[in-house]
C-alpha positions in Angstrom: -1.8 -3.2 67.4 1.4 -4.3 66.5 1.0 -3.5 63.2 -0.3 0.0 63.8 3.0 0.8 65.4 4.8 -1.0 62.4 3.4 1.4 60.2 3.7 4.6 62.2 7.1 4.1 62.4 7.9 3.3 59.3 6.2 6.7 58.4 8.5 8.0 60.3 11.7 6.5 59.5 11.3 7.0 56.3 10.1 10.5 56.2 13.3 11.3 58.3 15.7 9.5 56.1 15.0 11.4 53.0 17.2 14.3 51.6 14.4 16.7 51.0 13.7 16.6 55.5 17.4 16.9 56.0 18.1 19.7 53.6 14.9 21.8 55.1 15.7 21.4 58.6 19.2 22.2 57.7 18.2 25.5 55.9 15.4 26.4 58.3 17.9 25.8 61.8 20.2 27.9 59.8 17.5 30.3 58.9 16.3 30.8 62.8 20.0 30.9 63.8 20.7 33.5 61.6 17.5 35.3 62.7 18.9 35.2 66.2 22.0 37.1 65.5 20.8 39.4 62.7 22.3 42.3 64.7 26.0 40.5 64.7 25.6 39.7 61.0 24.5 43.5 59.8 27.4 44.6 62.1 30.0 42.5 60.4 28.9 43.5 56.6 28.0 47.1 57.9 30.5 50.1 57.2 32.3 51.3 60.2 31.7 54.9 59.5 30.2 57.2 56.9 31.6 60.7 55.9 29.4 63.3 54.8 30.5 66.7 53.2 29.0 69.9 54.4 29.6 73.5 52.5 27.9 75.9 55.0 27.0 79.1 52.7 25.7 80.5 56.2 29.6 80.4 57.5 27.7 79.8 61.1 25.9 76.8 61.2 28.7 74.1 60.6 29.9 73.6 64.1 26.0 73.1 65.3 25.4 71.0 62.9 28.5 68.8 63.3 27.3 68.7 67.6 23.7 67.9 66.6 24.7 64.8 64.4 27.3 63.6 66.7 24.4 63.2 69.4 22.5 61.4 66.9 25.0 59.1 65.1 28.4 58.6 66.7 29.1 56.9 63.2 28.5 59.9 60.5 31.3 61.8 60.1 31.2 65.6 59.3 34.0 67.4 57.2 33.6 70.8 56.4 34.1 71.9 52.8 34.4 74.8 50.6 32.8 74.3 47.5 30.5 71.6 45.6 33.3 71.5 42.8 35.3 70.2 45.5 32.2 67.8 47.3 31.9 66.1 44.2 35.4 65.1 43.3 35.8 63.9 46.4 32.5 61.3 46.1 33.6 60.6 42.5 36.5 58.8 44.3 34.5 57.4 47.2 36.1 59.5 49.7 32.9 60.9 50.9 29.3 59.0 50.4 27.4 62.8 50.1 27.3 66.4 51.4 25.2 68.6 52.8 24.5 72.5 51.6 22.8 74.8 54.0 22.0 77.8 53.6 19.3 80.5 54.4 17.0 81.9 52.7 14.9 85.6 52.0 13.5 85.0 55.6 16.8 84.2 57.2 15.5 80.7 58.0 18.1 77.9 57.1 17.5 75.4 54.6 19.4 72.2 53.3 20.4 70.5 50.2 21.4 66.7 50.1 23.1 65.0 47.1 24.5 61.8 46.9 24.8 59.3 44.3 21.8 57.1 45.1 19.1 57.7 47.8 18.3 54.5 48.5 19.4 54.6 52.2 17.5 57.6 53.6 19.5 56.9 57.7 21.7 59.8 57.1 19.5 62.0 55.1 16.4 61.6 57.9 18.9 62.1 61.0 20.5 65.8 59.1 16.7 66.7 58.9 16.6 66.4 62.4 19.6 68.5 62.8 18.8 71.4 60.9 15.1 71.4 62.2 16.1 71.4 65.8 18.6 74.6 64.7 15.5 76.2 62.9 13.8 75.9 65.9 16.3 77.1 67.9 17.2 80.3 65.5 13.5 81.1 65.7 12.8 80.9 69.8 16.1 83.3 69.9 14.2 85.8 67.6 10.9 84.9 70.1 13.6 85.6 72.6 12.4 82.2 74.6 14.1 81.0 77.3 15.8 77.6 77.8 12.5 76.3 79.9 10.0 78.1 77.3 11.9 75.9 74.7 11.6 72.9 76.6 8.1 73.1 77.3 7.4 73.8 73.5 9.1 70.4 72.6 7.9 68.4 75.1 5.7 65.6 74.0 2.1 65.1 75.3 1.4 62.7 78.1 -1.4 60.5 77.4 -1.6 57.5 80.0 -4.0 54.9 78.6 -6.2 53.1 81.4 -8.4 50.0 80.9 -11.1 49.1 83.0 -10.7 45.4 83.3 -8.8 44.7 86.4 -6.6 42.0 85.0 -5.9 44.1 81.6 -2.8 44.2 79.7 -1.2 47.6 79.6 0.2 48.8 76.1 3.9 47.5 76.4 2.6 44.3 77.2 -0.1 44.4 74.2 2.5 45.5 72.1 5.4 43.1 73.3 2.7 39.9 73.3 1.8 41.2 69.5 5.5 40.0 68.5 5.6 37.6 70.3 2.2 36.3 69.0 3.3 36.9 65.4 5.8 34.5 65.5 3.9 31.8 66.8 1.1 32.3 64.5 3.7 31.7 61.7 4.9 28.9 63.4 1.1 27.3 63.4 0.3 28.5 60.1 3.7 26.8 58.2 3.3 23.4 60.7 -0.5 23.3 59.4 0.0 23.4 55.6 3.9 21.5 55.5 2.7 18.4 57.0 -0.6 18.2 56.3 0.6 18.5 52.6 3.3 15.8 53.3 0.3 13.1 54.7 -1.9 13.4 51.6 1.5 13.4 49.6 2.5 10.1 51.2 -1.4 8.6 50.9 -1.4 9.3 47.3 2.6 8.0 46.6 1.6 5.0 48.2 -1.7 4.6 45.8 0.1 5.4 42.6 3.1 3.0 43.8 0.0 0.3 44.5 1.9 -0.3 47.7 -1.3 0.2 48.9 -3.1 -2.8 48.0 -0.4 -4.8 49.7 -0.6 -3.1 52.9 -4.7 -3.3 53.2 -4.4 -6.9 53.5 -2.1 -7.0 56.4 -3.1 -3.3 58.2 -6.7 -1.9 58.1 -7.2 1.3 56.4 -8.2 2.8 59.6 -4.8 1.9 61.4 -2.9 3.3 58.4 -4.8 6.6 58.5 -3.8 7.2 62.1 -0.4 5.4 62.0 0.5 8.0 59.1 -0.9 11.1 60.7 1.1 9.9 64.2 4.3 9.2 62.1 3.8 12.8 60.4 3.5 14.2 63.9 6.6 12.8 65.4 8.3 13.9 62.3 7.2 17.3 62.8 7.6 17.7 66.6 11.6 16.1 65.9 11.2 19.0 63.3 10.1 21.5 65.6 12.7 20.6 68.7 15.3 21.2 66.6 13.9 24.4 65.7 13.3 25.5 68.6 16.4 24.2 70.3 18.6 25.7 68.1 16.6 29.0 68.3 16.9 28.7 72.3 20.1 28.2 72.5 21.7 31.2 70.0 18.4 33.2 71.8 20.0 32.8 75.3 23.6 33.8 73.5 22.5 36.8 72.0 19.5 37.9 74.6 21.4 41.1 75.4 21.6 42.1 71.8 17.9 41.6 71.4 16.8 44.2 74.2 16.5 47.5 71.3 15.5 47.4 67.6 12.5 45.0 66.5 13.6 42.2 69.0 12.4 44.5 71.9 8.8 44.3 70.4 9.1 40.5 70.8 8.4 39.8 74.6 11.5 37.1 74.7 12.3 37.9 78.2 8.8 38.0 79.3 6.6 35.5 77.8 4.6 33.6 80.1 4.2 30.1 80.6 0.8 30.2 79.9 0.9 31.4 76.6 3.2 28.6 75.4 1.1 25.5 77.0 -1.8 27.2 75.0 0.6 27.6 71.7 1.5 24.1 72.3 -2.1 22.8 72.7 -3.4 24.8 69.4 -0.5 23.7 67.2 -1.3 19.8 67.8 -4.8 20.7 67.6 -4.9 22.4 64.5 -2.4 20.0 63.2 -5.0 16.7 63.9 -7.5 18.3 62.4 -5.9 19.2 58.8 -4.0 16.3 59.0 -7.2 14.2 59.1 -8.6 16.1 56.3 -5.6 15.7 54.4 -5.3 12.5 54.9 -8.9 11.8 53.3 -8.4 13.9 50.4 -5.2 12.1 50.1 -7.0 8.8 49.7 -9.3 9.6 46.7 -6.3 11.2 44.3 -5.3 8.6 42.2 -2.4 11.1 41.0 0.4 12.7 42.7 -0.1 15.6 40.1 -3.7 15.7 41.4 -2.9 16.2 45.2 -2.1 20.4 45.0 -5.6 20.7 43.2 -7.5 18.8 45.6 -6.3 20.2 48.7 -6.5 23.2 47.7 -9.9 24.3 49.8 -8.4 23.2 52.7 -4.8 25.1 52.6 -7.5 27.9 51.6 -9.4 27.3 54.9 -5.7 27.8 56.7 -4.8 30.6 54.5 -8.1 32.6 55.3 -7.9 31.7 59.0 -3.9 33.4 59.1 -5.5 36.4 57.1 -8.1 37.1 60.0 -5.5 36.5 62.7 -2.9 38.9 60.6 -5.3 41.7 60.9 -6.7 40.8 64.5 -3.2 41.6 65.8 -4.4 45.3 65.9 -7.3 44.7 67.6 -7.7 40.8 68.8 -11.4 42.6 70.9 -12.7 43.0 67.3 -16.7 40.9 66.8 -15.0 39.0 64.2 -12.1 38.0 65.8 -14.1 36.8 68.8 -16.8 34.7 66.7 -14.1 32.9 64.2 -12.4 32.2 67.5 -15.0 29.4 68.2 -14.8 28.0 64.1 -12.6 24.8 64.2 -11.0 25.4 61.2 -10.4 29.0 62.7 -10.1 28.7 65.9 -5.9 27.3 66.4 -4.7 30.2 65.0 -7.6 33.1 66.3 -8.2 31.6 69.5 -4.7 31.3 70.3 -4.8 35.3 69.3 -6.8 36.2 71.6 -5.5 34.0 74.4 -2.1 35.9 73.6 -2.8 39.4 73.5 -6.3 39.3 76.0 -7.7 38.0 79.0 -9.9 35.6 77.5 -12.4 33.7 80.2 -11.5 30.3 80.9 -14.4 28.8 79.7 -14.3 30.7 76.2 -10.9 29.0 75.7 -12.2 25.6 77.3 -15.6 26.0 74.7 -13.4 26.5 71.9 -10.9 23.7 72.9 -14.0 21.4 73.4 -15.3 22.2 70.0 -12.1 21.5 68.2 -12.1 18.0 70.1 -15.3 17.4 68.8 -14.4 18.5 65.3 -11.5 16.4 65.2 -13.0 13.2 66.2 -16.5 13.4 64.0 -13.8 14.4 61.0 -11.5 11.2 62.0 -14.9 9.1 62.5 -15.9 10.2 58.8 -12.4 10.2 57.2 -11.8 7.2 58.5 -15.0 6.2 56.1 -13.6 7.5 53.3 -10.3 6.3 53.9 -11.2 3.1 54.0 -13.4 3.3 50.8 -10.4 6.2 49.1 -7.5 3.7 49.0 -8.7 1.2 46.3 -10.0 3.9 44.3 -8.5 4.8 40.6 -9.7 7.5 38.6 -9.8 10.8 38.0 -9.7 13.7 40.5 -12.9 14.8 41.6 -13.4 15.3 45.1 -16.6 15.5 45.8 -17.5 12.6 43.3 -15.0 10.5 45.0 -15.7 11.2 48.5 -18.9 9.7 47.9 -17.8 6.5 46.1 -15.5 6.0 48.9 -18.5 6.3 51.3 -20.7 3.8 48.9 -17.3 1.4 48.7 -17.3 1.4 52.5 -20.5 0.3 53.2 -21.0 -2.4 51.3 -18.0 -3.8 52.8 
């Protein structure tokens, strides 16, 4: 047993030593730290204020206009101009970034014209629609002769309270704030499932190209190897992931009050549940043993680094597929197929976890599928561990499914 933990460690030491692990985890903490305070960083490189000409061929709208778009962006600013001769010399030396024409036309309705050098960023454009279509509104309910409360009760929205049955039912908010939140940690499973997974066949088939192999076979069984590498991998990734998340926490809980509006309020960060991240935590380790078992017997029969991409490739297709599904289930994780790929093992970290997220999912659906990933893992470490044993010694070319079962005949007859 000794030598088990020889090995796993080793795995580990030596995976965390290398520049490739210390460069990524330095890009990616900077990456979710950078994440965190996207609204500082787009404030800092983000003009103060923008000025915007307007000629107003009405001679009556101007001062409306200028009200309107102060209510809407404190940060556009309105200057009044005379002619386009005049708009256009002063954005030829960037002391405007457009203008705005308005005037009316045969009906007496008003009508705009925006120019500006590019129209890439449509903010400004979209928010003087606004404007002028609230005063188009307005000039026609004077000539309807509406009153104030007529007016309001023509632009008030339609209520439309949504109700489910189920008692214990999340309400729309919380569907759409677990949805983020969901999101993220679906990513989170879907990168920690191919990265390492990749790294342990990576490091199998190093270690078999190096022959380093045959010298550790006759001091460590191929069994405790398999296992000591997938361990090693999986304290490398969860040092990986503290740091991560760590980092993440702490500029989180240092920016929290910036994240309340924009696409962070769609996130749940201030309301995620406990049980949502035991389950997150149970799925990612799950999902993680079982590709890293596969990976770690498709690993042993490559007798090339150059052939480990091409035969792994089914199985980062198997996690690939499995993060489509969940990508589309997000709109409706109470979907038939959402609910049957839930209970699929190869399927099931990322779907069930879905689900378990964004509905009240019986206990004993989320116990079945638990129990049936268990049972996956350990017939696939039973078996791998076969053709692990067998895989190791073997030199030739890559063909998996030829290999797989010389590795099978190689373990038997010893």
């Amino acid at each position: 047993m000794n030598k088990f933990w020889i090995v796993l460690f080793h795995t580990y030491l030596m995976k965390l030593k290398t520049k490739s692990f210390l460069i990524t985890t330095a890009v990616m903490l900077l990456l979710v730290i950078g994440l965190s305070n996207i609204t500082k960083i787009i404030a800092l490189f983000d003009d103060s204020e923008e000025k915007v000409g307007v000629i107003d061929q009405t001679g009556t709208m101007f001062g409306d206009v200028q009200l309107g778009m102060k209510a809407i962006d404190e940060d556009v600013e309105l200057i009044e101009l005379k002619t386009e001769e005049e708009a256009e010399k002063l954005i030829d030396s960037e002391k405007l970034t457009a203008y705005l024409m308005i005037k009316s036309d045969e009906q007496e309705i008003i009508k705009g014209t925006y120019k500006a050098n590019t129209l890439a960023d449509t903010t400004v454009s979209s928010e003087l629609a606004v404007v002028l279509s609230q005063l188009k509104t307005k000039i026609i309910a004077n000539e309807l002769q509406l009153t104030d409360k007529q007016i309001a009760a023509l632009h008030s929205p339609v209520v439309l309270d949504t109700v489910a049955f189920e008692e214990n039912a999340k309400t729309e908010e919380e569907l759409n704030q677990a949805r983020g939140l969901v999101y993220i940690i679906l990513f989170i499973i879907y990168m920690a499932v191919i990265m390492y997974s990749n790294m342990i066949a990576m490091e199998v088939a190093t270690e078999k190209t190096s022959r380093v192999m045959e010298i550790l076979i006759s001091s460590v069984s191929p069994v405790q190897q398999m296992f000591a590498k997938i361990l090693g991998i999986a304290l490398l990734s969860l040092t990986q992931m503290l740091l991560f998340f760590g980092g993440g926490y702490w500029s989180i809980k240092r920016n929290l009050s910036d994240m309340n509006e924009g696409v962070f309020s769609f996130m749940g960060f201030g309301s995620t549940s406990m049980s949502t991240i035991v389950y997150a935590i149970i799925f990612t380790l799950l999902g993680y043993f079982l590709y890293a078992t596969l990976a770690a017997c498709l690993g042993s029969v490559v007798s090339r680094i150059e052939d480990v991409q091409q035969t792994i490739t089914p199985m980062i297709m198997l996690v690939v597929a499995a993060f489509m599904l969940a990508m589309f289930g997000l709109n409706n994780p109470s979907a038939t197929y959402i609910t049957v790929t839930s209970f699929i093992p190869f399927f099931a970290p990322m779907i069930m976890f879905l689900r378990v997220g964004m509905l009240d999912v019986p206990f004993w659906e989320i116990s079945l599928s638990i129990g049936l990933l268990v049972a996956s893992i350990v017939i696939l470490a039973v078996f791998g561990a076969r053709v692990y044993k067998g895989g190791v010694l073997m030199y030739g070319s890559a063909k998996s499914l030829k290999n797989i079962r010389k590795a099978l005949q190689l373990t038997k007859k010893d």
